[in-house]
C-alpha positions as CSV (number, residue, x, y, z in Angstrom):
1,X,19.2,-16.3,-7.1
2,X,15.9,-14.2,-5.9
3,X,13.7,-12.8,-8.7
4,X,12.8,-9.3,-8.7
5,X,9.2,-8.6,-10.4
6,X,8.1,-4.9,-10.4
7,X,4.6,-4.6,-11.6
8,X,4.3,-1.0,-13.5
9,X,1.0,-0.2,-12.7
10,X,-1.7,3.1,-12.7
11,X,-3.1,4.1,-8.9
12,X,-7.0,3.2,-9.0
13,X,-6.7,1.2,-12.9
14,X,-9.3,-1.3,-13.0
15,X,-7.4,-2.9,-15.4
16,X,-4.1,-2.6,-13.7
17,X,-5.8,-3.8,-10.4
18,X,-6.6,-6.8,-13.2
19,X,-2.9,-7.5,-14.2
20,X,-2.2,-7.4,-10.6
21,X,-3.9,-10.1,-9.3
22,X,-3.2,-12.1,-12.4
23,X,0.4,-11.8,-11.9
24,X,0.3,-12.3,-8.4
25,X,-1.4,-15.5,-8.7
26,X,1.2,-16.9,-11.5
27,X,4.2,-15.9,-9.4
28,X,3.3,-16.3,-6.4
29,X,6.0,-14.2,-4.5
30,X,7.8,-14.4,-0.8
31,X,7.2,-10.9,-0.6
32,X,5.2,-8.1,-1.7
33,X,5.8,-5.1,-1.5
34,X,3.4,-2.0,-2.4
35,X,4.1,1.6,-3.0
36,X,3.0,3.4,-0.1
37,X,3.9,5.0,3.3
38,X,6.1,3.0,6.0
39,X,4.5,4.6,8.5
40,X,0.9,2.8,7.3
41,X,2.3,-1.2,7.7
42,X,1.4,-1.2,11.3
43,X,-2.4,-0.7,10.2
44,X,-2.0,-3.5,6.5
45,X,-3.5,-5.9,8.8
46,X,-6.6,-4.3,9.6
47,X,-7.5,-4.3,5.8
48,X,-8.2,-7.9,6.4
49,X,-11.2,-7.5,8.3
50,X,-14.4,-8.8,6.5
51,X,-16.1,-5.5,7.6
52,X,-12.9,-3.3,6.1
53,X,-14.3,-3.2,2.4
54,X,-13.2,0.0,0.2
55,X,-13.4,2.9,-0.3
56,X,-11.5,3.3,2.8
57,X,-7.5,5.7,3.1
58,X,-4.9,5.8,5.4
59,X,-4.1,9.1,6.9
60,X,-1.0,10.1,8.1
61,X,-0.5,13.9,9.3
62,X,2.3,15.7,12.4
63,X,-0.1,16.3,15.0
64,X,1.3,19.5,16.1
65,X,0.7,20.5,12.2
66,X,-1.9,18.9,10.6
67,X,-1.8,20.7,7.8
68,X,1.3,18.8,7.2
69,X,-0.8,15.5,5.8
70,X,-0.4,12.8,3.2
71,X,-4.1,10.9,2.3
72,X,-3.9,7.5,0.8
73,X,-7.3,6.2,-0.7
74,X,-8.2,2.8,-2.1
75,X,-10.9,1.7,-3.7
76,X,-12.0,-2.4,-4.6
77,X,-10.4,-1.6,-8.1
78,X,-7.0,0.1,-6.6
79,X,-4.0,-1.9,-7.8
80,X,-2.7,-1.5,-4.1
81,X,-6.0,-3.0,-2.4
82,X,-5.4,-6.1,-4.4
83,X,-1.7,-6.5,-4.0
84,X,-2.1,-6.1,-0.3
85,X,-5.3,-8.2,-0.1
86,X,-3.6,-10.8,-2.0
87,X,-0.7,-10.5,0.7
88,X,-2.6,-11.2,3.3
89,X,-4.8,-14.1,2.3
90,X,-2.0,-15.4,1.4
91,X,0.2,-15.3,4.5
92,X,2.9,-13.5,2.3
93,X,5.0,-10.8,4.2
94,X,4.3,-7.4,2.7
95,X,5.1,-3.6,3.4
96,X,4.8,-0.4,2.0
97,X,7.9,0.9,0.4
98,X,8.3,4.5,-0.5
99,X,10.3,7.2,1.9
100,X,8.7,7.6,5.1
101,X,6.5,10.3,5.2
102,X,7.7,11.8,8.3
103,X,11.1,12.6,6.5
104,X,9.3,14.8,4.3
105,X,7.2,16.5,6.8
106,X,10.4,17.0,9.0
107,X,11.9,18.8,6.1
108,X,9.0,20.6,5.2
109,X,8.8,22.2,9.0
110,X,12.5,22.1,9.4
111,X,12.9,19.6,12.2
């Protein structure tokens, strides 16, 4: 049987960015997965780079309407920057996981 561990956490808690990395060092998951945008997985890997240090955000906006946007910052203390970091100096699979954004804006505009 697969274990399930969700990590409740605060966006931009130092301390929660703490807990993180503790608890992702004790259990060691296959998989991590990290509330954010599907449509930002195809860029995770460029927060790897040694020259990619925080603050940095993903931006994800309908280009006929981009006042239709979505902003995702991280900073060195995010709880998301370590998850994902610890995902991929690891080697463990990892995506975002929340409802696409483009849903929403499609709803938004009507499409």
């Amino acid at each position: 049987m697969t274990e399930v561990h969700v990590l409740g956490i605060r966006h931009h808690g130092p301390g929660s960015a703490h807990s993180v990395a503790e608890a992702l060092a004790a259990l060691r998951p296959d998989l991590v997965l990290v509330e954010g945008p599907p449509e930002l997985d195809q860029v995770i890997p460029l927060l790897n780079d040694p020259e990619m240090v925080p603050p940095v955000a993903g931006l994800i906006y309908v280009p006929d309407e981009p006042r239709l946007a979505s902003f995702y910052p991280m900073a060195a203390f995010s709880p998301e920057w370590v998850a994902i970091r610890w995902a991929l100096s690891t080697g463990t699979p990892g995506a975002g996981h929340r409802p696409s954004r483009g849903a929403h804006f499609c709803a938004a505009t009507g499409s």
